[in-house]
Every structure is written in C-alpha cells, then in structure tokens.
Biotite code that builds the C-alpha atoms (Angstrom):
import biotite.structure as struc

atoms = struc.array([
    struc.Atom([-1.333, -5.574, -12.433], chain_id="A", res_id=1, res_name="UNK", atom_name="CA", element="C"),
    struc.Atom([-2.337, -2.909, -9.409], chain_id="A", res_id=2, res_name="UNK", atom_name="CA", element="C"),
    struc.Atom([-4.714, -3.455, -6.482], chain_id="A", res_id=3, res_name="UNK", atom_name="CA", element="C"),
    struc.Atom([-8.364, -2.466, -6.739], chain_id="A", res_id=4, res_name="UNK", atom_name="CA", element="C"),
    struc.Atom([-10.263, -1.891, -3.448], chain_id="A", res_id=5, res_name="UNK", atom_name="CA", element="C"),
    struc.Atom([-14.188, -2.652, -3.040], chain_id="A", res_id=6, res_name="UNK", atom_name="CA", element="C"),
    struc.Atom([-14.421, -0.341, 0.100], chain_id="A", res_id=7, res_name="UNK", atom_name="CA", element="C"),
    struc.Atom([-18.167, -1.373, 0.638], chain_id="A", res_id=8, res_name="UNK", atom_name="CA", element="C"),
    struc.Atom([-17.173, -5.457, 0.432], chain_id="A", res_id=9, res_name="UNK", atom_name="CA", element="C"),
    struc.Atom([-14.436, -4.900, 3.782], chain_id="A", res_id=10, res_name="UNK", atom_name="CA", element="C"),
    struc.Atom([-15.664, -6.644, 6.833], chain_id="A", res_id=11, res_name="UNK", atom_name="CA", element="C"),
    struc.Atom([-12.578, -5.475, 8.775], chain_id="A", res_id=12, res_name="UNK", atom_name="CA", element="C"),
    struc.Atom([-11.082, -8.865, 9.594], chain_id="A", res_id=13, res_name="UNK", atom_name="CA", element="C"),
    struc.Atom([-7.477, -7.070, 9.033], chain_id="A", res_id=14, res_name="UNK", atom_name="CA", element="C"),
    struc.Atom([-6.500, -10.403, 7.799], chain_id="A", res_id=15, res_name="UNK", atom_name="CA", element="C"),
    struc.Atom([-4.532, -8.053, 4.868], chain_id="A", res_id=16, res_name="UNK", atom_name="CA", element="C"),
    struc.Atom([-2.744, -6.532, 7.874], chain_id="A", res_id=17, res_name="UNK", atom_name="CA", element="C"),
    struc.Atom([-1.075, -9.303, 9.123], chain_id="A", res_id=18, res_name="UNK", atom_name="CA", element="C"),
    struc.Atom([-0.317, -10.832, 5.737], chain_id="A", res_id=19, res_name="UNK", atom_name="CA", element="C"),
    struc.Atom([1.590, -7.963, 4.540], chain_id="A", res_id=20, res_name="UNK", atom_name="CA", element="C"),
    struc.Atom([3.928, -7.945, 8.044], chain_id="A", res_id=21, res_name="UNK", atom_name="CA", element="C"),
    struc.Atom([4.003, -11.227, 8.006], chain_id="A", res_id=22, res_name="UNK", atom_name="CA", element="C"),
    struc.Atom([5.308, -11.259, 3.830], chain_id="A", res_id=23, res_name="UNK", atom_name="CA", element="C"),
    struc.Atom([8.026, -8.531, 4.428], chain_id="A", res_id=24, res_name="UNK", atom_name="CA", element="C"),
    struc.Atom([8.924, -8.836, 8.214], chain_id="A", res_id=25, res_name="UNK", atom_name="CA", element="C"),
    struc.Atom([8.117, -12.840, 9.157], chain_id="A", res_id=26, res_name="UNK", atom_name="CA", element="C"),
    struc.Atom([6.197, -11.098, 12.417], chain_id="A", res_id=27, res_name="UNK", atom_name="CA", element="C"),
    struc.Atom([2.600, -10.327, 12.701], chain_id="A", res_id=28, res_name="UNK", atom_name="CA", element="C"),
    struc.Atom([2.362, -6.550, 13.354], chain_id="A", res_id=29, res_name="UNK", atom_name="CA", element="C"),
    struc.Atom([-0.148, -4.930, 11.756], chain_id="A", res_id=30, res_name="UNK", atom_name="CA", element="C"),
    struc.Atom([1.106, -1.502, 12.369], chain_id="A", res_id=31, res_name="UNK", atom_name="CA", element="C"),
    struc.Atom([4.155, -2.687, 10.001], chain_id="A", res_id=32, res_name="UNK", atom_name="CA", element="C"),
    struc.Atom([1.588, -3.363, 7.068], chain_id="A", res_id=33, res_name="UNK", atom_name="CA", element="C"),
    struc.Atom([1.857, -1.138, 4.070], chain_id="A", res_id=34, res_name="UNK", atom_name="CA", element="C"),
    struc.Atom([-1.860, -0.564, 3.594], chain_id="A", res_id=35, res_name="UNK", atom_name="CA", element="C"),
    struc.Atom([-4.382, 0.616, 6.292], chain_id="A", res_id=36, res_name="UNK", atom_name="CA", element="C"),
    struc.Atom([-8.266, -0.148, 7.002], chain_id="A", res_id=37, res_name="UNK", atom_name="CA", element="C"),
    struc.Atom([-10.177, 2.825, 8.179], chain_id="A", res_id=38, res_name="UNK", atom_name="CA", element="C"),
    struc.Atom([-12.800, 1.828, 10.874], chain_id="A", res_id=39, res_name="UNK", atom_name="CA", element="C"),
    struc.Atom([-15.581, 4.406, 11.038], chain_id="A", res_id=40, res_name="UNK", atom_name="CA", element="C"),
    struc.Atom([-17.734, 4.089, 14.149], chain_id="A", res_id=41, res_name="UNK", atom_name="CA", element="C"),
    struc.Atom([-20.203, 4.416, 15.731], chain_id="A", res_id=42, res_name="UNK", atom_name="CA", element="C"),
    struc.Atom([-21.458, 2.545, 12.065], chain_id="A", res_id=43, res_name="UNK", atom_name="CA", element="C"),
    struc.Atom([-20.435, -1.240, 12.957], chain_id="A", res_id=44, res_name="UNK", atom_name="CA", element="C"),
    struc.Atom([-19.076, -2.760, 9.644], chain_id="A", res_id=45, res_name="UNK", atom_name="CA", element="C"),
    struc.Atom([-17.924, 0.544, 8.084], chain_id="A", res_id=46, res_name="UNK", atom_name="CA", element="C"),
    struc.Atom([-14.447, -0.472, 7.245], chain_id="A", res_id=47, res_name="UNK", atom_name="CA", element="C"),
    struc.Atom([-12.364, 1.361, 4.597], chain_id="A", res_id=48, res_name="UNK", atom_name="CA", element="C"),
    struc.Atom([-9.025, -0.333, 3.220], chain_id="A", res_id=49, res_name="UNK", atom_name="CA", element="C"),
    struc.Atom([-6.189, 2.372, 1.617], chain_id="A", res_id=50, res_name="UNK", atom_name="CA", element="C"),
    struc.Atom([-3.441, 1.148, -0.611], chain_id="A", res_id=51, res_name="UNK", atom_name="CA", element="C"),
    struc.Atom([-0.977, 2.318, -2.756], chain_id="A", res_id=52, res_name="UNK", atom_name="CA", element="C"),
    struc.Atom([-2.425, 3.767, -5.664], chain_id="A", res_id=53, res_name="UNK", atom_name="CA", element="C"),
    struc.Atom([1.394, 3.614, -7.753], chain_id="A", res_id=54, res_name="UNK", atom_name="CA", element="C"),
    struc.Atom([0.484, 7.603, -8.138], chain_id="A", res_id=55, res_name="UNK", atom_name="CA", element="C"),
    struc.Atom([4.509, 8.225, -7.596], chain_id="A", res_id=56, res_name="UNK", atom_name="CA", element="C"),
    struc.Atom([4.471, 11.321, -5.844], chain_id="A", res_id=57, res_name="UNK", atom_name="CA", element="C"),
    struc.Atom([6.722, 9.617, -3.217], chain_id="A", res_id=58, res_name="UNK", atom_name="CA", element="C"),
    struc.Atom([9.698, 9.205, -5.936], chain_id="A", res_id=59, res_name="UNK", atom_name="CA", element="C"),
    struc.Atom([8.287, 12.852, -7.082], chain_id="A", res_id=60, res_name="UNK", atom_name="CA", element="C"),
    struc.Atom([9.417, 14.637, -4.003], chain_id="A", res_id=61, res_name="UNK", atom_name="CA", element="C"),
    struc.Atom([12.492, 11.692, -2.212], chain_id="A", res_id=62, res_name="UNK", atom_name="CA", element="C"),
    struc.Atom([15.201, 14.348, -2.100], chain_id="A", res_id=63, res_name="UNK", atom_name="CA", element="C"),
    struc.Atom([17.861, 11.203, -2.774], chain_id="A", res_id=64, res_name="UNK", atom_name="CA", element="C"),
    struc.Atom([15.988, 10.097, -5.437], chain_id="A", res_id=65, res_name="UNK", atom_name="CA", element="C"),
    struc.Atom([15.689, 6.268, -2.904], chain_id="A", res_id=66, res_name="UNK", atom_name="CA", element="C"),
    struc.Atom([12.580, 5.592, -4.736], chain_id="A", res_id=67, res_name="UNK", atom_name="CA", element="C"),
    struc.Atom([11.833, 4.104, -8.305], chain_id="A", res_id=68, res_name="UNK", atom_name="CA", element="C"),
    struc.Atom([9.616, 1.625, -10.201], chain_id="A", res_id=69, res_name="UNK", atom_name="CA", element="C"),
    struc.Atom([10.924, -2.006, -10.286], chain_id="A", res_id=70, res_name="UNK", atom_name="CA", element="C"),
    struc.Atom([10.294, -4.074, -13.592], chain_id="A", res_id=71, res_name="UNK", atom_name="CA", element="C"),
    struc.Atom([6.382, -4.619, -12.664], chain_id="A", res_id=72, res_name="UNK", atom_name="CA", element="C"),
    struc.Atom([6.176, -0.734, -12.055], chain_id="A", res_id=73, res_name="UNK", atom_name="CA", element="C"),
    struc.Atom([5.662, -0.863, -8.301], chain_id="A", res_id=74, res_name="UNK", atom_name="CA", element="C"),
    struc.Atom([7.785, 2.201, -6.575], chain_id="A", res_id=75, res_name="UNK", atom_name="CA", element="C"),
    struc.Atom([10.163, 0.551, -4.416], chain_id="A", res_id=76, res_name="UNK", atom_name="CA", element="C"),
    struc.Atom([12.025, 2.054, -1.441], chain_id="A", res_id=77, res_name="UNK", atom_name="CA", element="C"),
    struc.Atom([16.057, 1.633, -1.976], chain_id="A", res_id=78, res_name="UNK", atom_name="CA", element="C"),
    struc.Atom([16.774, 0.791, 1.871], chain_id="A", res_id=79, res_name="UNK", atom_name="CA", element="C"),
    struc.Atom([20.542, 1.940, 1.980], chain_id="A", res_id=80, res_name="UNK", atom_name="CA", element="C"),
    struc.Atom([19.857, 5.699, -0.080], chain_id="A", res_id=81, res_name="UNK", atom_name="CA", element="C"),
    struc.Atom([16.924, 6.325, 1.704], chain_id="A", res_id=82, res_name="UNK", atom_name="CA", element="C"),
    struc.Atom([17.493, 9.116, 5.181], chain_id="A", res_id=83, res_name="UNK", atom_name="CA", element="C"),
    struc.Atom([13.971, 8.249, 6.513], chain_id="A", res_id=84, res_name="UNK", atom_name="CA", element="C"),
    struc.Atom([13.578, 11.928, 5.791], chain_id="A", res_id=85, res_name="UNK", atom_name="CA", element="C"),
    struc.Atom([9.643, 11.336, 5.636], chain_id="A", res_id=86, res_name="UNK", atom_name="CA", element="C"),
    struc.Atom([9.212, 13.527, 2.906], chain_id="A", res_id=87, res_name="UNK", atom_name="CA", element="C"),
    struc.Atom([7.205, 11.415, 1.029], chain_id="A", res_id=88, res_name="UNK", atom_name="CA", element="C"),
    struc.Atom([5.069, 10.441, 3.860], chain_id="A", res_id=89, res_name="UNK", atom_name="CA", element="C"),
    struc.Atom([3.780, 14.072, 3.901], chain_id="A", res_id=90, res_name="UNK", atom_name="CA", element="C"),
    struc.Atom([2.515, 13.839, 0.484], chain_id="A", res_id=91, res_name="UNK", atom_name="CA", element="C"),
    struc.Atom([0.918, 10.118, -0.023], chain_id="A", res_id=92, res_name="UNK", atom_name="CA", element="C"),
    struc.Atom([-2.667, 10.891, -0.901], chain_id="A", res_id=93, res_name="UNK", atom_name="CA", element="C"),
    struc.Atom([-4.059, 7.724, 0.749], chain_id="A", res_id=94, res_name="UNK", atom_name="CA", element="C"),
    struc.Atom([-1.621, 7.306, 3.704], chain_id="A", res_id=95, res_name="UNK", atom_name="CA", element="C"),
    struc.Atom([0.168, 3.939, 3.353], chain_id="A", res_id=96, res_name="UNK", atom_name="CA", element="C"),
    struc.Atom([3.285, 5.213, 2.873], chain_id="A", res_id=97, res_name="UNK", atom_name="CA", element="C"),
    struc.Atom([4.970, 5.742, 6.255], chain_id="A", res_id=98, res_name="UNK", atom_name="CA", element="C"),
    struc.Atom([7.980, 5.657, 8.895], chain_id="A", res_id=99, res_name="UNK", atom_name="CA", element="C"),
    struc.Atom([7.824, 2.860, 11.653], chain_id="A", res_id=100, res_name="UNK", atom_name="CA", element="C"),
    struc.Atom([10.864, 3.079, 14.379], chain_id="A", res_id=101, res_name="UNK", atom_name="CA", element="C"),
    struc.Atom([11.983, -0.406, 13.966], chain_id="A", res_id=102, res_name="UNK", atom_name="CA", element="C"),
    struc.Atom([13.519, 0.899, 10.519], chain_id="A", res_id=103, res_name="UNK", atom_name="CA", element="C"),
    struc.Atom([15.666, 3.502, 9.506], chain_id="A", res_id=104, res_name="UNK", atom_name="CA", element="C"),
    struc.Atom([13.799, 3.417, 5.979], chain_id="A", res_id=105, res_name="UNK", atom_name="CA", element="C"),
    struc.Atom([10.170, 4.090, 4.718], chain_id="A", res_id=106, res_name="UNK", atom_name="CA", element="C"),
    struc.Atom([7.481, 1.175, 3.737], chain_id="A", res_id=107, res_name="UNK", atom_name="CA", element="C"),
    struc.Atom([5.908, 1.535, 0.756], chain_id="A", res_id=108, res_name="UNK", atom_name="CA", element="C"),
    struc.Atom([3.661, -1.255, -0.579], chain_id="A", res_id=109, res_name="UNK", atom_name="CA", element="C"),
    struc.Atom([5.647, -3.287, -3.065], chain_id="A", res_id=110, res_name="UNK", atom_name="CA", element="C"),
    struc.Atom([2.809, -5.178, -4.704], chain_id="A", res_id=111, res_name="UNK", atom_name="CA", element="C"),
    struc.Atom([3.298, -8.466, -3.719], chain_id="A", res_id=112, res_name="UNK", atom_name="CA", element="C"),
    struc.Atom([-0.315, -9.183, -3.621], chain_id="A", res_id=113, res_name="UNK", atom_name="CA", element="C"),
    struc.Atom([-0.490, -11.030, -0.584], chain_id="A", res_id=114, res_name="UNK", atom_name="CA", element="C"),
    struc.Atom([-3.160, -9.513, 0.350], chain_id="A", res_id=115, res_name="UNK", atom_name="CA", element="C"),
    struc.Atom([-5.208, -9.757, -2.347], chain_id="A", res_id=116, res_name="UNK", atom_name="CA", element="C"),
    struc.Atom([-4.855, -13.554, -1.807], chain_id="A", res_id=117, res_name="UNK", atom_name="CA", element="C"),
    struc.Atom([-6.074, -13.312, 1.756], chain_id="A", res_id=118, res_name="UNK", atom_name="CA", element="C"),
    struc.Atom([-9.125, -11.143, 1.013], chain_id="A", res_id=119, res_name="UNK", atom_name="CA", element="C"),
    struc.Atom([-11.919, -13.619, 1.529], chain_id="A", res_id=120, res_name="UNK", atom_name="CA", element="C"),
    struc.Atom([-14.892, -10.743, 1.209], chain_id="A", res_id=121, res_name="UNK", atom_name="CA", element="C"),
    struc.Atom([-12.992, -9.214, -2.439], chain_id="A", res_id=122, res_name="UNK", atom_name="CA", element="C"),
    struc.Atom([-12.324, -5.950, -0.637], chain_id="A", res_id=123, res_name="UNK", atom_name="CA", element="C"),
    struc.Atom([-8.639, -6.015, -2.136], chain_id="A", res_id=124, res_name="UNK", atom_name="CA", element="C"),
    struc.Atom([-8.476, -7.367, -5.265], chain_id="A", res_id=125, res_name="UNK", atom_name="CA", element="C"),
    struc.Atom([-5.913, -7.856, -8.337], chain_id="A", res_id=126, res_name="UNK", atom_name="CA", element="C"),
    struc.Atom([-6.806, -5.543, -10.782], chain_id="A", res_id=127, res_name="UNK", atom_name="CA", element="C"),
    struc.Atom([-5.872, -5.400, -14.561], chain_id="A", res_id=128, res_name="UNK", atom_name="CA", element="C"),
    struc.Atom([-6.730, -2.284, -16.347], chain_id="A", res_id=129, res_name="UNK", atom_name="CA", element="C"),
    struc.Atom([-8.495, -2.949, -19.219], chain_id="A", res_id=130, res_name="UNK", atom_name="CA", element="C"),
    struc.Atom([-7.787, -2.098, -23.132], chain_id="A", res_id=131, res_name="UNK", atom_name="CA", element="C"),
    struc.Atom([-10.821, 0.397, -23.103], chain_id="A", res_id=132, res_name="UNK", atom_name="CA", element="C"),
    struc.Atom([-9.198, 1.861, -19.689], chain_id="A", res_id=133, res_name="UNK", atom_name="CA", element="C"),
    struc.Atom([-5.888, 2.729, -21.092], chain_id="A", res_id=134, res_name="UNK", atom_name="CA", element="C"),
    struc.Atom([-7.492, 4.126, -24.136], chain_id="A", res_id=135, res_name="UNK", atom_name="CA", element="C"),
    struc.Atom([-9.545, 6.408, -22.224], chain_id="A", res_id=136, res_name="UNK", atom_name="CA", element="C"),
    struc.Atom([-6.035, 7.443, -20.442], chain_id="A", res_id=137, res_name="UNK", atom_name="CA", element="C"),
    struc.Atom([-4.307, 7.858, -23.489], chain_id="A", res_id=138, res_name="UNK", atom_name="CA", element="C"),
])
C-alpha cells in the first residue's frame, strides 16, 4: 500500500497537516507533519501536496544505518541510532523528510495513512499498485 497524490484535486485545506502532527505528536503543528503542500501564488487554488515516495535514498546515504523498512515496507527512522546528522534530508527528492528542533531525530513519513483518511477532495489517496504495474517494473 503507498500514497498516491492527485496534485490538481488539492484545495489546500492542510487538513493532512494537522492529522499527521496530530497522529505522531498529539499537538496540531503543521510544521511537524511529514508531508508538505506547496502553495503557488499569485494562482489562488494552486496547491501541490509532497509525500514520501518510499524511494529509500534516506536509508541509502544514513551514515548509522538509523533507517530501514518496517514489515509494510515504509522506511522508518530508529530514534535512539539516529545523530540528526541531516544527511538524508539533503537528498529526499520531494522534501518531506526533515529535522524539526523539538527532536533530536529526523521525521520521515511512516505511512500511517492518516491522511489519506482526512483527504476530503482525493488529493492523497491509498494507492495499490496494480498486477500490470509491477509487471511493467519487473
């Protein structure tokens, strides 16, 4: 299961914001969310949402190896090897992976699909690849 976005369906609400701080920190603090909604102005309604695309180039490049794949293939940050080094902040294609002060660890989405249940427009999305997908892959 990943997360599909439908860039040209997001309205902005941010509602996927506060979910995901709210999930993971029991505050609502956007700026702790681990996804991120582009606004492009002057354009009103020209909203772009970025999440984790699972491309693992964070675990690629975490000199103490503090992140791996869980059992539903998510990459998951290992709080108590990870330095906060930022390394693989620097090389997240779509941004969402990133240092806040509060912690002394990086946030990296961890798929709990929260905010694919807020979505009201269908911006975010679960997503299931299908067998003609992974064929094409193979």
């Amino acid at each position: 299961m990943r997360i599909k976005v439908n860039r040209d369906m997001c309205t902005g609400c941010r509602l996927c914001l506060q979910i995901c701080a709210i999930e993971h920190f029991s505050e609502i603090n956007p700026k702790k969310a681990a996804l991120r909604i582009e606004a492009k102005f002057p354009d009103p309604g020209k909203y772009r949402p970025f999440v984790c695309t699972q491309c693992g180039k964070c675990a690629e490049v975490c000199p103490e190896d503090a992140i791996d794949q869980n059992e539903i293939g998510a990459y998951i940050v290992d709080k108590e090897r990870c330095t906060n080094c930022g390394e693989c902040v620097a090389v997240c294609p779509v941004g969402v992976v990133f240092q806040h002060p509060d912690f002394e660890h990086v946030i990296i989405c961890d798929f709990c699909m929260q905010c694919t249940e807020v979505c009201n427009t269908a911006a975010i999305v679960k997503w299931e690849k299908t067998a003609d997908a992974k064929a094409k892959e193979a």
